[in-house]
N, C-alpha and C positions, 0 to 999 in steps of 0.2 A: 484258315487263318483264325487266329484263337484271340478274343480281344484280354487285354492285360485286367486284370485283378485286382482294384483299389485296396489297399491293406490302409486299414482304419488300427486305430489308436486308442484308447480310452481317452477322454482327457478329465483332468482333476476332478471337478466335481462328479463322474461317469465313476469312477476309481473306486469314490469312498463306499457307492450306490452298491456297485459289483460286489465288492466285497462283503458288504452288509448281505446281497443274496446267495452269495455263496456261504455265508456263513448259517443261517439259516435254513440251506439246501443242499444233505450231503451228499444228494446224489450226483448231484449237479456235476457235469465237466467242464462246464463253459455257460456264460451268461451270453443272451440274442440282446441286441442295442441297436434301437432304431429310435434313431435323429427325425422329427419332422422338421417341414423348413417352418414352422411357427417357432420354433425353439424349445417347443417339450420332447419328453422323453419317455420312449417307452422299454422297458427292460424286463428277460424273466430267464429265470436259468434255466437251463435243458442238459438233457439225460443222454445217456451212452448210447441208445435208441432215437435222439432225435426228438422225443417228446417232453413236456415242459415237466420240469423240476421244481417249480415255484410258481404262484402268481406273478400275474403282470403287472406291474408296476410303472405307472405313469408320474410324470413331473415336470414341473419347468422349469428350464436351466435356470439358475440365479434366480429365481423369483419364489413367491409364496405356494399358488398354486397352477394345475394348468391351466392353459385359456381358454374364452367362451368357444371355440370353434372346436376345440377335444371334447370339451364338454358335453357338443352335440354331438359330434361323431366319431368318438373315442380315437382318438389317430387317424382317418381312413388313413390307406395304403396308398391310394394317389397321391399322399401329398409327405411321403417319405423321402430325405432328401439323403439319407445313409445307411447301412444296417450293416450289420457283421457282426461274430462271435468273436466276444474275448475271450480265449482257453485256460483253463486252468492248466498250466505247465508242468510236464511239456505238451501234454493235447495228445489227444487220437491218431491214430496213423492216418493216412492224405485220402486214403480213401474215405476212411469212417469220419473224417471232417465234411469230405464232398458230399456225403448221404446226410447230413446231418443239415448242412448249411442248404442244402435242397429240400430239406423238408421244413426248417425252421424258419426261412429267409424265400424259398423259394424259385424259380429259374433268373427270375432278370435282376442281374446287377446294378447297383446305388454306387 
């Protein structure tokens, strides 16, 4: 039994971010986007290899800057409430997306 596969979305203000680091990343095929549940954001493009493309890039949605709690501990991972690549289209064949999203994202799904 194979559990289903949340397909995440960019949303608006995610969009503008994206593209800003693809545009400064030409290596990039796709930008990694991990949602914490505080509401920042962390984001960084990655390579045809799975390795990053760009710096990381933290924010907080709708606000000035991140909050005191990234601040201490830059995102941790326990408190990631989504993540997944948006591809530059049309993306990798399914394989080279699954080696990719296992190395950039990791095994347990958000």
């Amino acid at each position: 039994m194979t559990a289903k596969k949340t397909e995440y979305t960019p949303e608006k203000s995610e969009k503008a971010m994206i593209e800003g680091i693809l545009e400064g990343s030409p290596d990039a095929i796709g930008v990694v986007v991990i949602r914490l549940g505080c509401g920042c954001r962390k984001m960084a493009g990655v390579d045809k290899d799975g390795e990053p493309a760009s710096k990381v890039i933290m924010y907080k949605h709708q606000a000035e800057s991140i909050c005191d709690l990234c601040k201490e501990d830059n995102g941790a991972y326990g408190r990631v409430a989504a993540a997944f690549i948006h591809w530059v289209p049309p993306g990798p064949e399914a394989a080279i997306k699954q080696m990719i999203e296992r190395k950039a994202l990791g095994t347990s799904s958000h």
